[in-house]
N, CA, C and O atoms as a MOPAC input file, in Angstrom:
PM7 MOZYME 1SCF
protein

 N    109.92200 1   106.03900 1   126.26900 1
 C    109.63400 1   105.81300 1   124.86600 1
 C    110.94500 1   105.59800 1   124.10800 1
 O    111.89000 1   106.37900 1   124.21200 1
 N    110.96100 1   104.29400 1   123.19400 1
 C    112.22700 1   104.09200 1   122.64600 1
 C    112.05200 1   105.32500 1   121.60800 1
 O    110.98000 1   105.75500 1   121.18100 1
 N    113.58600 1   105.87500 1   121.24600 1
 C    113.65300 1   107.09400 1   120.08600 1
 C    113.34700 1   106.88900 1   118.73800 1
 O    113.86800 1   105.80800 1   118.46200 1
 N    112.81000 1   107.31600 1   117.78500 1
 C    112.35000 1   107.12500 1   116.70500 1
 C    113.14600 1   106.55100 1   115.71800 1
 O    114.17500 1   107.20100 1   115.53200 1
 N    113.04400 1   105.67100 1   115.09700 1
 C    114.01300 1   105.43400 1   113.65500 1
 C    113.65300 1   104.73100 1   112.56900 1
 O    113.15400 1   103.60800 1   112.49200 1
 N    114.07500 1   105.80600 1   111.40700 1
 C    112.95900 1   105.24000 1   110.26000 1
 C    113.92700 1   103.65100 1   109.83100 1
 O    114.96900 1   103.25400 1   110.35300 1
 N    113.25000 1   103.11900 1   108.90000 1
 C    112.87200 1   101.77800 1   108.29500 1
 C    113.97000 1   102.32700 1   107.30100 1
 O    113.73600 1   103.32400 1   106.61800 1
 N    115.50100 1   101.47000 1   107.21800 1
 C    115.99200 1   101.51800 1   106.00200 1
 C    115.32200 1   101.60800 1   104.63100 1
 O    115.65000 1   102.40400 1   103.75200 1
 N    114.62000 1   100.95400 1   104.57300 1
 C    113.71100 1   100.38700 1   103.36000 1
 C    112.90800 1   102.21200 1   102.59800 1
 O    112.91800 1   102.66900 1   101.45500 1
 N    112.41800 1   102.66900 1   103.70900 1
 C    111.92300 1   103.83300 1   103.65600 1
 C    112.80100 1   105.10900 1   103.77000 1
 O    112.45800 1   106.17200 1   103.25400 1
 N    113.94000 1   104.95100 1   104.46600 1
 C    115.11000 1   106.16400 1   103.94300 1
 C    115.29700 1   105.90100 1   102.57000 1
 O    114.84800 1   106.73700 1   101.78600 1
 N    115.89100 1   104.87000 1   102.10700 1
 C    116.39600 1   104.66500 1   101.08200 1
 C    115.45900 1   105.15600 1    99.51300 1
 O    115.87500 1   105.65600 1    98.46800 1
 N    114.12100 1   104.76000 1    99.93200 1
 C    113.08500 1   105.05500 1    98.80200 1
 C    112.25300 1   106.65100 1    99.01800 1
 O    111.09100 1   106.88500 1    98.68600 1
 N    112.92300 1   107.31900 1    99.46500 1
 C    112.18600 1   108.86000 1   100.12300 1
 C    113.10700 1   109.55800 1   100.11400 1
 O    114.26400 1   109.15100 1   100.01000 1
 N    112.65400 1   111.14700 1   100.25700 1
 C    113.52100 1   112.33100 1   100.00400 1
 C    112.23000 1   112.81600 1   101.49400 1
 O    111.02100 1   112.61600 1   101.61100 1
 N    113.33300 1   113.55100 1   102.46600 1
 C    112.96400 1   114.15900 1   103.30100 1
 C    112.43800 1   115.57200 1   103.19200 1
 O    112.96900 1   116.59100 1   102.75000 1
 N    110.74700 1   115.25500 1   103.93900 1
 C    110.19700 1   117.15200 1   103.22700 1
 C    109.76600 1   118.37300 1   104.30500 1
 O    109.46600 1   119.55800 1   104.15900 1
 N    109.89600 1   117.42500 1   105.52300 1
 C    109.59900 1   118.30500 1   106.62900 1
 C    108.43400 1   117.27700 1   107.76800 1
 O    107.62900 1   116.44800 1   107.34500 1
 N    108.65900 1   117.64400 1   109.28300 1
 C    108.11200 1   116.93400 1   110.10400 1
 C    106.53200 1   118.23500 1   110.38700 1
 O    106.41900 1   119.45600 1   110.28200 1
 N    105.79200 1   117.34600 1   110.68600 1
 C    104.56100 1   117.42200 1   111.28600 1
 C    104.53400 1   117.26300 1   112.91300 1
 O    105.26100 1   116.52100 1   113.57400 1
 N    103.96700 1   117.75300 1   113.18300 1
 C    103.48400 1   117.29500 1   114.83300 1
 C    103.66300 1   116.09700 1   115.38600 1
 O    104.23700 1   115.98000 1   116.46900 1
 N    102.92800 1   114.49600 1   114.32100 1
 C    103.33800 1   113.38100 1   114.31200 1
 C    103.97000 1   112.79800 1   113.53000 1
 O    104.62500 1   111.78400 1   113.77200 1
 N    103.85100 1   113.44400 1   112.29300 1
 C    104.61100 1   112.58700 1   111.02300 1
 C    105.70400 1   113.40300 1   110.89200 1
 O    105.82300 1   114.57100 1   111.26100 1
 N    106.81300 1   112.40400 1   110.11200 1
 C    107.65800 1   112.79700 1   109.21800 1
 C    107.17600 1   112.99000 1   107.65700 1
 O    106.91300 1   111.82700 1   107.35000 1
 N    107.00400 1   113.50800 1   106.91000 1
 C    106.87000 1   113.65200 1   105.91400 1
 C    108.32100 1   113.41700 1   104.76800 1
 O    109.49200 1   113.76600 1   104.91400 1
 N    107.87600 1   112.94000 1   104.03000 1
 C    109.16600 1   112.11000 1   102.99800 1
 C    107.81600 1   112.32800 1   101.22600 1
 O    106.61800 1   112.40700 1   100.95100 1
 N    109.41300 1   112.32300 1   100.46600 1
 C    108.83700 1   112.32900 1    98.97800 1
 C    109.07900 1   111.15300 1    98.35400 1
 O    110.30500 1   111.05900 1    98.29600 1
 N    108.47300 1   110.01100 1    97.75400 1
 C    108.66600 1   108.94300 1    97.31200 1
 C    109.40200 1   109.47400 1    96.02000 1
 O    108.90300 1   110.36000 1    95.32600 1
 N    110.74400 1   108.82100 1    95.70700 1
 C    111.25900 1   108.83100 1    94.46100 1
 C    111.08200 1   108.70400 1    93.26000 1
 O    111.98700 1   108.56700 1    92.43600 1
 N    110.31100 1   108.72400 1    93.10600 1
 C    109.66900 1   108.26600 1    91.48200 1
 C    108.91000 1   109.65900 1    90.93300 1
 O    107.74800 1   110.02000 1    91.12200 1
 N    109.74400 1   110.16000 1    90.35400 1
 C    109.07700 1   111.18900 1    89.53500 1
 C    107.65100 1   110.75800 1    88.66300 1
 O    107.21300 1   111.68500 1    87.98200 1
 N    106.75200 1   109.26600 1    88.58900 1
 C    105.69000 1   109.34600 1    87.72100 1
 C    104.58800 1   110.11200 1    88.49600 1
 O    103.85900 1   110.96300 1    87.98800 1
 N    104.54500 1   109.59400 1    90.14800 1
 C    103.78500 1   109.92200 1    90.77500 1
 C    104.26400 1   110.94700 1    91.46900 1
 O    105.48000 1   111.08900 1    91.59700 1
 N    103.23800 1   111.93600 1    92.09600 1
 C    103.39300 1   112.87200 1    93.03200 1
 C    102.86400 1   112.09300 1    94.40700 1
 O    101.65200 1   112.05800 1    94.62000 1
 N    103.69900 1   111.53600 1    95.23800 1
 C    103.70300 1   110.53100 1    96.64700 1
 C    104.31800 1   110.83900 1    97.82100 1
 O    105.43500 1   110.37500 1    98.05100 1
 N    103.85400 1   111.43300 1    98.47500 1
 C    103.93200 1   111.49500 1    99.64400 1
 C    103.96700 1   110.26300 1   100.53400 1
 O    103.24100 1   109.31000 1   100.25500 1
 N    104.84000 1   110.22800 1   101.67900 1
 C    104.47800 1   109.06800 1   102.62300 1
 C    104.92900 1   109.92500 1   104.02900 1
 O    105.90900 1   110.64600 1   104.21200 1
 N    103.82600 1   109.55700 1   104.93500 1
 C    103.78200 1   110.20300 1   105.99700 1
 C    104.22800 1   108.83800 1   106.99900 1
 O    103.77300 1   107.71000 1   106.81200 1
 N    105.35700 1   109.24500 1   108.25500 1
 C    105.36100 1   108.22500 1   108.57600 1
 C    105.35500 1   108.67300 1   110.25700 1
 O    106.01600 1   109.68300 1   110.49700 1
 N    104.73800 1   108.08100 1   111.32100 1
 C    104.36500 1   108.35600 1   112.35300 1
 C    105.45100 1   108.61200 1   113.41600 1
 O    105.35300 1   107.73400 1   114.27300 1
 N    106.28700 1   109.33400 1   113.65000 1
 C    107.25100 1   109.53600 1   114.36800 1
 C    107.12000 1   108.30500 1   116.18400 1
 O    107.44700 1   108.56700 1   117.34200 1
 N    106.73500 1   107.51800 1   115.79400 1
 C    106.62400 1   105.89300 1   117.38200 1
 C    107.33200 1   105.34200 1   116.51000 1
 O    107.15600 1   105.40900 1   115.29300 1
 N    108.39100 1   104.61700 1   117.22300 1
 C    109.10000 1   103.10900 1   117.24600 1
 C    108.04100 1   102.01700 1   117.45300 1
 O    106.93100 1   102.10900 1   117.97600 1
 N    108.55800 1   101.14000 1   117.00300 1
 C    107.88500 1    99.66400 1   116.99200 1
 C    106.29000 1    99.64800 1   117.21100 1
 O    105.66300 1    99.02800 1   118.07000 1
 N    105.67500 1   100.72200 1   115.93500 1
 C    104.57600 1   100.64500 1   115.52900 1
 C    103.93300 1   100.59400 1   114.12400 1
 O    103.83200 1   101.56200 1   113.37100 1
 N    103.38200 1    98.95300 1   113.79400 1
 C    103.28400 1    98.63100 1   112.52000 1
 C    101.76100 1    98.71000 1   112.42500 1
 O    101.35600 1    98.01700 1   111.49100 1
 N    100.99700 1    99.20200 1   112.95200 1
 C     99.47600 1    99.11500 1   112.46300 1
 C     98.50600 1   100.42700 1   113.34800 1
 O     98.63000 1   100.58400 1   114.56300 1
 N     97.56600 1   101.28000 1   112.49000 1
 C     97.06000 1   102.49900 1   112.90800 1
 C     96.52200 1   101.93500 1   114.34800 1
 O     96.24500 1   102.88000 1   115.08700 1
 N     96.37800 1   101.12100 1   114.73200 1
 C     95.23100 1   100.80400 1   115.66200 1
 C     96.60400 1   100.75300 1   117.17400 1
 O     96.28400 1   100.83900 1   118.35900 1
 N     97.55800 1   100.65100 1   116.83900 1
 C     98.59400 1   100.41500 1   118.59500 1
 C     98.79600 1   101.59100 1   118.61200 1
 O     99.75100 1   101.80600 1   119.35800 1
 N     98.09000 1   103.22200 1   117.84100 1
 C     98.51000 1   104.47800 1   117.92700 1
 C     97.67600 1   104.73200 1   119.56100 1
 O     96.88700 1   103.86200 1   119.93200 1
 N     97.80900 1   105.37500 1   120.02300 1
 C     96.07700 1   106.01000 1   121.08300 1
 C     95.64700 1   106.83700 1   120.58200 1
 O     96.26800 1   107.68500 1   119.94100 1
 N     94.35800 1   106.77600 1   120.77700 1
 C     93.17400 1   107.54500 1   119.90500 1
 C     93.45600 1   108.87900 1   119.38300 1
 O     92.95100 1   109.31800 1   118.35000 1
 N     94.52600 1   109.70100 1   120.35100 1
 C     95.01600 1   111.28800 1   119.91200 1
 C     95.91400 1   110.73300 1   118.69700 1
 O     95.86100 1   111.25100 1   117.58200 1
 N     96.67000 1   109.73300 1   118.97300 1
 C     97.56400 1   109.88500 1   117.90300 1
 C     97.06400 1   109.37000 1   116.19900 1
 O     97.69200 1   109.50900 1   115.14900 1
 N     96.11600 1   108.93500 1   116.37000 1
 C     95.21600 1   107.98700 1   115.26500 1
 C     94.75200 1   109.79600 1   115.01400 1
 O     95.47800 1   110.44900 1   114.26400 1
 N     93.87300 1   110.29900 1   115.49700 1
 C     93.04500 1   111.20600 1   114.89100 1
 C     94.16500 1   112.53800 1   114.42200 1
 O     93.81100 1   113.28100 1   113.50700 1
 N     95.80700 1   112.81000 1   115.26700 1
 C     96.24300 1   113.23600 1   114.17900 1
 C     96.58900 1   112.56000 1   112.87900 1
 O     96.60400 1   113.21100 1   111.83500 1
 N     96.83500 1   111.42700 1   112.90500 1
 C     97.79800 1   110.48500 1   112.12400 1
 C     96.42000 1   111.36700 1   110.89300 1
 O     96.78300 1   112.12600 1   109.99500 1
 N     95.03100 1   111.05100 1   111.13600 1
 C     94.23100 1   111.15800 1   109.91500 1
 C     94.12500 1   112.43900 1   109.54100 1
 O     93.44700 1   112.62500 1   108.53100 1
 N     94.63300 1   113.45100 1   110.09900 1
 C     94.09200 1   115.19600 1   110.29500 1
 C     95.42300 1   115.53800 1   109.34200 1
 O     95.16200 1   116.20500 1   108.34000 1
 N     96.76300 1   115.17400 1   109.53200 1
 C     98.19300 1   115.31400 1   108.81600 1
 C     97.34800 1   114.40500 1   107.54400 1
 O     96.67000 1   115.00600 1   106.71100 1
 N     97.47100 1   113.13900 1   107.53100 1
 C     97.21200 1   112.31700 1   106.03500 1
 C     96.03000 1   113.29900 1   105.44600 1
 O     96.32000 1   113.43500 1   104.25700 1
 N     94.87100 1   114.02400 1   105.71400 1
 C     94.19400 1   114.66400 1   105.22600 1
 C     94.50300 1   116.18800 1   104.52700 1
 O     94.08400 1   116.62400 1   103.45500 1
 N     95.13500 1   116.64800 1   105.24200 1
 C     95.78400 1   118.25400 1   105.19800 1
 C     96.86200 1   118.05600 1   103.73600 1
 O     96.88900 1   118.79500 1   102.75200 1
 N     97.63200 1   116.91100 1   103.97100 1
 C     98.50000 1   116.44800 1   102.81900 1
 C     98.43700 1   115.93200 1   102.13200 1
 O     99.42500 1   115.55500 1   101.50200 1
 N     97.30200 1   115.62900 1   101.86200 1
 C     96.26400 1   115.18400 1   100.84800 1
 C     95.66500 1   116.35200 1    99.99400 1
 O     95.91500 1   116.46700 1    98.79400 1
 N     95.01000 1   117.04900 1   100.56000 1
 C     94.76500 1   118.21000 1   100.13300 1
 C     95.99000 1   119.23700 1    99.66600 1
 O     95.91100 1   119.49900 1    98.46600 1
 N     96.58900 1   119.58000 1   100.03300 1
 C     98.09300 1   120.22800 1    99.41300 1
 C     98.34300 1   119.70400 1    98.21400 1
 O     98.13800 1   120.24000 1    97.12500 1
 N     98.95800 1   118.24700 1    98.50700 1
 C     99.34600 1   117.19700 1    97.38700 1
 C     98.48400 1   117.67700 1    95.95800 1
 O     98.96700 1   118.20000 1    94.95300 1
 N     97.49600 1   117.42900 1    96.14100 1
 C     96.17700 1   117.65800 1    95.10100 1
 C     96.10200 1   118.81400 1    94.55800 1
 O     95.78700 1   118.95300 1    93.37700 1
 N     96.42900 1   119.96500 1    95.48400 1
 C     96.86600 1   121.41400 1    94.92300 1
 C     97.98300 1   121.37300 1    94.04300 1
 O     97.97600 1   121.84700 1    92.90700 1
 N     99.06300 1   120.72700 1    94.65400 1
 C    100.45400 1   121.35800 1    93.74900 1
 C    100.51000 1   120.33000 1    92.84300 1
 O    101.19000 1   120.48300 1    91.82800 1
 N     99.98500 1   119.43500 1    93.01200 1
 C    100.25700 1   118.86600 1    91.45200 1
 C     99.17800 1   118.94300 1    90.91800 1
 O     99.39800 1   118.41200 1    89.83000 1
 N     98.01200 1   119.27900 1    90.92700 1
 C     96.75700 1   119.02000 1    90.31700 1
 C     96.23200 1   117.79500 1    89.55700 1
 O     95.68100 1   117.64800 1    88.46600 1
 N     96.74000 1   116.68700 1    90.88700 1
 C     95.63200 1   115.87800 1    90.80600 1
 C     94.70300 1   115.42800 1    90.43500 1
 O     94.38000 1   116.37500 1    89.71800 1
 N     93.74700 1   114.56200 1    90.26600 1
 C     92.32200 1   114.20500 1    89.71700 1
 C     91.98000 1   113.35500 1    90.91800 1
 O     90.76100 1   113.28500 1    91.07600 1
 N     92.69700 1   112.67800 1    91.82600 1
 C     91.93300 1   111.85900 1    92.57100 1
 C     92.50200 1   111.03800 1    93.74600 1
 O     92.91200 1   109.90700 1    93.48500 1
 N     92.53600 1   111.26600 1    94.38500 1
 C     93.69900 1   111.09700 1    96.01900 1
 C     93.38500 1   109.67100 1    96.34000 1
 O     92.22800 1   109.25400 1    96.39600 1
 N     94.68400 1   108.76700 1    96.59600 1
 C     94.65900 1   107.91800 1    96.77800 1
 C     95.58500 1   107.51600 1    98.59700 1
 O     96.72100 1   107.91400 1    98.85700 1
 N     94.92800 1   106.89300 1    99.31700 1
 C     95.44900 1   106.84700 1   100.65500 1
 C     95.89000 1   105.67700 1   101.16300 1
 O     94.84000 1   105.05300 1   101.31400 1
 N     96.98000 1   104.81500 1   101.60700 1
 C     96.73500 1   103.91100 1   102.12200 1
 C     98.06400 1   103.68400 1   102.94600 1
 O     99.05000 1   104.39900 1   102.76600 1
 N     98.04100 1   102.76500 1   103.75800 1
 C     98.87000 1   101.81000 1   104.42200 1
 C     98.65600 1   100.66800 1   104.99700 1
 O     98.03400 1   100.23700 1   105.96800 1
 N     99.64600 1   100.09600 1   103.76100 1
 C     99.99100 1    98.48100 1   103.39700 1
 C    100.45200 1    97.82200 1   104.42800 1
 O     99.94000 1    97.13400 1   105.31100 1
 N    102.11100 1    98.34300 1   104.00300 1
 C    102.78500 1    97.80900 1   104.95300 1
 C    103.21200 1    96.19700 1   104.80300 1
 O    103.39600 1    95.40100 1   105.72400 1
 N    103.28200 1    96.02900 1   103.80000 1
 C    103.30400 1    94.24700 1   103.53700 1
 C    104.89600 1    94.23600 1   103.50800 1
 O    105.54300 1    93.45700 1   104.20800 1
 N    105.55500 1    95.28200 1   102.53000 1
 C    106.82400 1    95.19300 1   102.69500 1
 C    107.76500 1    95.88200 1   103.21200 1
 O    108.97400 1    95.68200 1   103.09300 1
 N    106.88200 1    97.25500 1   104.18600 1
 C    107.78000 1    97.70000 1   105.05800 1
 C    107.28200 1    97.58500 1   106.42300 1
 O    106.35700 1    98.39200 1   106.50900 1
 N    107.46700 1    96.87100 1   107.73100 1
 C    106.51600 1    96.87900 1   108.33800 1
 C    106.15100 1    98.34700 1   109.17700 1
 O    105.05100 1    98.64500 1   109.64500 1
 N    107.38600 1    99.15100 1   109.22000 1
 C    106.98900 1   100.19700 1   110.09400 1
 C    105.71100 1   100.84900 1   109.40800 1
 O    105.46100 1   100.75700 1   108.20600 1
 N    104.82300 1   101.62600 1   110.49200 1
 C    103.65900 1   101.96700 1   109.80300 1
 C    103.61900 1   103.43100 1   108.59900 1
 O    103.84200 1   104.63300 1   108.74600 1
 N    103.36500 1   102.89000 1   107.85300 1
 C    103.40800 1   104.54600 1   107.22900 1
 C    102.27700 1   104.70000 1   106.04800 1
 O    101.64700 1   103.74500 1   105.59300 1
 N    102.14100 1   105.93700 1   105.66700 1
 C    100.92500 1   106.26800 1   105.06000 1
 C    101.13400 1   107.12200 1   103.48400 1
 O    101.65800 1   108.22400 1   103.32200 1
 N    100.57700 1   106.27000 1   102.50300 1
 C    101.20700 1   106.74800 1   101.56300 1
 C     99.77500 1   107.53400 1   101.17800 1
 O     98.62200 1   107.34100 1   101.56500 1
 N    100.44700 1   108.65700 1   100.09800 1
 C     99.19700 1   109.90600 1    99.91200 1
 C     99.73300 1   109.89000 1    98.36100 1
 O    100.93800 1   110.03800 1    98.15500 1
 N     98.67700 1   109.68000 1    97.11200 1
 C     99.49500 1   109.80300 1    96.09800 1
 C     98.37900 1   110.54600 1    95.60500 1
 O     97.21400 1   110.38500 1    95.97000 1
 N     98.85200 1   111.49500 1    94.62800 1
 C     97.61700 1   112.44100 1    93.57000 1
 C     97.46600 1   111.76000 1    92.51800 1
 O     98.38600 1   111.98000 1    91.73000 1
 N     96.63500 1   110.94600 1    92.10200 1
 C     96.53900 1   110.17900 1    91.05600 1
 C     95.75400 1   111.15300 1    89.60100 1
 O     94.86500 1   111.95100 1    89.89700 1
 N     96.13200 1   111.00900 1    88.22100 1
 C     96.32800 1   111.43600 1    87.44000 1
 C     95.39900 1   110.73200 1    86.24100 1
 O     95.50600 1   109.56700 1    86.62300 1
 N     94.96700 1   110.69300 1    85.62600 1
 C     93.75600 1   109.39400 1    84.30400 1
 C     94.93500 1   109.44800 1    83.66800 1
 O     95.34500 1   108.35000 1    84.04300 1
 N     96.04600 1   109.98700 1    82.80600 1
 C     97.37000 1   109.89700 1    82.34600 1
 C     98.51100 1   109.29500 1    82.79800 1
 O     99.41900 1   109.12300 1    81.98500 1
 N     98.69300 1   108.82100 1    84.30800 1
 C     99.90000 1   108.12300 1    84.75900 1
 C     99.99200 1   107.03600 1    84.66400 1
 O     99.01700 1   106.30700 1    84.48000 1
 N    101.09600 1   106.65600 1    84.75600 1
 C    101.31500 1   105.19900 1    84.12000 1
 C    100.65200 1   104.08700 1    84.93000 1
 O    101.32100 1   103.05800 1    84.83400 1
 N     99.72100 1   103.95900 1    85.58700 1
 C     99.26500 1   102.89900 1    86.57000 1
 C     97.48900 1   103.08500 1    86.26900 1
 O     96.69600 1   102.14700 1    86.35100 1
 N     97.22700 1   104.08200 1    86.01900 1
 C     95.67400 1   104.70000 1    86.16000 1
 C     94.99200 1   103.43300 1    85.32100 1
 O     95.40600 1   103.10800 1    84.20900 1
 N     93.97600 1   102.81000 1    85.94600 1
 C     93.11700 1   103.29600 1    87.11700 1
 C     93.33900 1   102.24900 1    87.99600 1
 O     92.52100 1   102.04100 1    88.89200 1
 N     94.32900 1   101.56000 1    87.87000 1
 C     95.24300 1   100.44200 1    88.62400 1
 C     96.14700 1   101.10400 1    89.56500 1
 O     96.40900 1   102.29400 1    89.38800 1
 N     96.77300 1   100.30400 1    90.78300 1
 C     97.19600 1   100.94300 1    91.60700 1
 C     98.78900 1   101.73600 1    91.41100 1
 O     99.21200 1   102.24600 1    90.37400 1
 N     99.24400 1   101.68200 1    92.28100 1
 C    100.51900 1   102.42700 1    91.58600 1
 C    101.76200 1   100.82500 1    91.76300 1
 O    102.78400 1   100.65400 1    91.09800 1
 N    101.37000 1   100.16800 1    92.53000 1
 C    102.34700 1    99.07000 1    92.98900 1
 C    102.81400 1    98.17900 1    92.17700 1
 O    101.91700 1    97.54500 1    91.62100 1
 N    104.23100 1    97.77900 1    91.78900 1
 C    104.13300 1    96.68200 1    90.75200 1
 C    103.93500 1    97.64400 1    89.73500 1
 O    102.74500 1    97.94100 1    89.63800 1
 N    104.37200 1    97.99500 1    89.26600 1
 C    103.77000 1    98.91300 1    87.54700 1
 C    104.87600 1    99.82000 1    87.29900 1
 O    105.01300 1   100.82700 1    87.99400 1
 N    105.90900 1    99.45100 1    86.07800 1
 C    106.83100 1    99.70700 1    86.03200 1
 C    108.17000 1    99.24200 1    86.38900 1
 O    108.57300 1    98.13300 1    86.74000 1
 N    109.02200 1   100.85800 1    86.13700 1
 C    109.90900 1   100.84200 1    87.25700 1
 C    110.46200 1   102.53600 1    87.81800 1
 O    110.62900 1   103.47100 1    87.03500 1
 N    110.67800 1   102.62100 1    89.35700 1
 C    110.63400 1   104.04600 1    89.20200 1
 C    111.40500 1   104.53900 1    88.61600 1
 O    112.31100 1   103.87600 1    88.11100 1
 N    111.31600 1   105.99900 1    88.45900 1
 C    111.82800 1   107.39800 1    87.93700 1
 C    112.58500 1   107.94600 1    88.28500 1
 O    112.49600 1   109.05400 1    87.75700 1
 N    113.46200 1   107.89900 1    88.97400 1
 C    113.58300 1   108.61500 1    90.15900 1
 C    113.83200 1   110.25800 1    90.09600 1
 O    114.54800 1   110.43000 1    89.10900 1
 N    113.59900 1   111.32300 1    90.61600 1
 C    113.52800 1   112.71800 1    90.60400 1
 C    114.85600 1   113.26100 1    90.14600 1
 O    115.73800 1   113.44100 1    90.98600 1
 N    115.10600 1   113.59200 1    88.61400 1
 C    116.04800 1   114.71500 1    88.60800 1
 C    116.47600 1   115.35000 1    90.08400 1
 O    115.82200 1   115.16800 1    91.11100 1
 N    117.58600 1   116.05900 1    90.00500 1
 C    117.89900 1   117.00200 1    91.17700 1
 C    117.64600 1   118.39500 1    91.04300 1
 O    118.03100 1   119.13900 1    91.94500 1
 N    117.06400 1   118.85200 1    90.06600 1
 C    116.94500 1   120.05600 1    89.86300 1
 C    115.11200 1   120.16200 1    90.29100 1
 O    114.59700 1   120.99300 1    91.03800 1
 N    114.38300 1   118.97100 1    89.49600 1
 C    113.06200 1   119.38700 1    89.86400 1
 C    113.01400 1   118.46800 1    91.31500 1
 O    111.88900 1   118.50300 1    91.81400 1
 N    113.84700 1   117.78500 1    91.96700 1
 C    113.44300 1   117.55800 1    93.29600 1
 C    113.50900 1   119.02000 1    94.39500 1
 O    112.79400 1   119.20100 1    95.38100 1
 N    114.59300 1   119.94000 1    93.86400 1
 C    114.91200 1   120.76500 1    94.60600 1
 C    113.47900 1   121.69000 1    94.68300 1
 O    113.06700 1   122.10600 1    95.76600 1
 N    112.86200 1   121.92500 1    93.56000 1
 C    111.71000 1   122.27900 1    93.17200 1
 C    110.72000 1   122.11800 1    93.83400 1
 O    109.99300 1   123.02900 1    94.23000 1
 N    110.54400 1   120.76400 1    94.06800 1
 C    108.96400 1   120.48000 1    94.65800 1
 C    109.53800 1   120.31800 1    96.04200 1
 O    108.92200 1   120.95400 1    96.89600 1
 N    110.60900 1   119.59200 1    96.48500 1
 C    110.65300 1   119.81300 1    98.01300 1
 C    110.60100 1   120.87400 1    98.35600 1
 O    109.95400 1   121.06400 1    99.38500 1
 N    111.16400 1   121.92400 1    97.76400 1
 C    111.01900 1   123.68100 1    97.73800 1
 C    109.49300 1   124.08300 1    98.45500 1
 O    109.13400 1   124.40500 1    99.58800 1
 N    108.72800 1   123.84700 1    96.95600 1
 C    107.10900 1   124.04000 1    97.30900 1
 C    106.40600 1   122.95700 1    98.13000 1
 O    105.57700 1   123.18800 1    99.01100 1
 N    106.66200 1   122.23000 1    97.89700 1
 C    106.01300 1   121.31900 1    99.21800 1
 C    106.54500 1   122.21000 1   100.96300 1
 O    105.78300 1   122.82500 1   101.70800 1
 N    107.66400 1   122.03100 1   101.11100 1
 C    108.21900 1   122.52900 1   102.13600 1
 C    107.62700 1   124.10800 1   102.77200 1
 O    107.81400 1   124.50700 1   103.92100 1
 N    106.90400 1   124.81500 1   101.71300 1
 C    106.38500 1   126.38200 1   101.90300 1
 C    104.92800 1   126.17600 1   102.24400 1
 O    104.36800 1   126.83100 1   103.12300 1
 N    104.21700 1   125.06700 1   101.38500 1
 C    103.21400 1   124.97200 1   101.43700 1
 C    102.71400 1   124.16300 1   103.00900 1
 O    101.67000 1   124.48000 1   103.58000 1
 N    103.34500 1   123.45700 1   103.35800 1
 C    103.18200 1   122.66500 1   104.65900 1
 C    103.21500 1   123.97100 1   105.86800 1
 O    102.38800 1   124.22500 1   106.74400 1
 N    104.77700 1   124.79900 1   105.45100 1
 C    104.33200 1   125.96500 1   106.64100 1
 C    103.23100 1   126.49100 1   106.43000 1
 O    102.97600 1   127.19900 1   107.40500 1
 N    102.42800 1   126.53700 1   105.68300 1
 C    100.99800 1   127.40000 1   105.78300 1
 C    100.26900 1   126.86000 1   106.58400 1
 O     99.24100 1   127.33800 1   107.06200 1
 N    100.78300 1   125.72100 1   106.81900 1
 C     99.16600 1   124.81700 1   107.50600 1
 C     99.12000 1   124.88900 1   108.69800 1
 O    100.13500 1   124.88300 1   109.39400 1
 N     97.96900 1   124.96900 1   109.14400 1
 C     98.10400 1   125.43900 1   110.39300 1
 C     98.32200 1   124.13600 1   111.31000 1
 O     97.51100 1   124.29300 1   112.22200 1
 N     98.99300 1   122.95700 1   111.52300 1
 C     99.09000 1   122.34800 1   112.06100 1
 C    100.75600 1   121.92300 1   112.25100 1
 O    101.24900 1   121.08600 1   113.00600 1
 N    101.22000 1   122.56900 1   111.55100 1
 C    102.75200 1   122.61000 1   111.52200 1
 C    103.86200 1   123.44100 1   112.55600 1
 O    103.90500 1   124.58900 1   112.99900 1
 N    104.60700 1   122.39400 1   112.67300 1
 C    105.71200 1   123.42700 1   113.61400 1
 C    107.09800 1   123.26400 1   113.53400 1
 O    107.38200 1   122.07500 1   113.38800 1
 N    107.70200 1   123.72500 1   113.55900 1
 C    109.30000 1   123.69300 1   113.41600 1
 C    110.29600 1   123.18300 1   114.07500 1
 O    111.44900 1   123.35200 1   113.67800 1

């Protein structure tokens, strides 16, 4: 198996929050949204379907679990899931808590604006609680 390596495109736009079983977990920069992007720890895999079936049904069990968290710590109104992938091709999975108040609602988040990017004081913050809250889950390991 070639060794893992993320997508410039996706270092550059993410704050690192802790690995999963399969994913890496990363914080999208933009302080409007609370965004998660989970990204599948395989090389030269751009679409859910070249995963094998174990790795597809974690890929959805992590995007679900962090979905649910997400929705906790920011309190959310309405979870939004997807992977595009149009302009990054490695595969990855974005998890955003969508809000009736954020600047995109009830439109997507893409194109709209420009980001925010996270103070350093409240990034330290939520990677903080994100980072505590993920050890709870029972699917996590170190």
């Amino acid at each position: 198996m070639t060794p893992f390596s993320l997508h410039p495109q996706l270092d550059a736009d993410t704050h690192f929050v802790a690995d999963l079983p399969l994913c890496t977990v990363r914080l999208m920069n933009d302080a409007r949204y609370p965004w998660l992007v989970l990204i599948p720890r395989r090389d030269a895999i751009r679409e859910i379907y070249e995963l094998d079936s174990s790795a597809q049904q974690q890929l959805w069990q992590e995007t679900t679990q962090l979905g649910e968290l997400l929705m906790t710590v920011s309190g959310g109104e309405k979870l939004n899931i997807g992977a595009l992938g149009n302009m990054v091709p490695q595969l990855h999975m974005h998890v955003i808590a969508r809000r009736s108040d954020d600047a995109a609602w009830p439109g997507p988040v893409w194109g709209v604006g420009t980001a925010e990017p996270h103070d350093s004081e409240a990034l330290t913050v939520l990677v903080d609680t994100l980072r505590m809250k993920i050890a709870e889950l029972p699917s996590y390991s170190y």
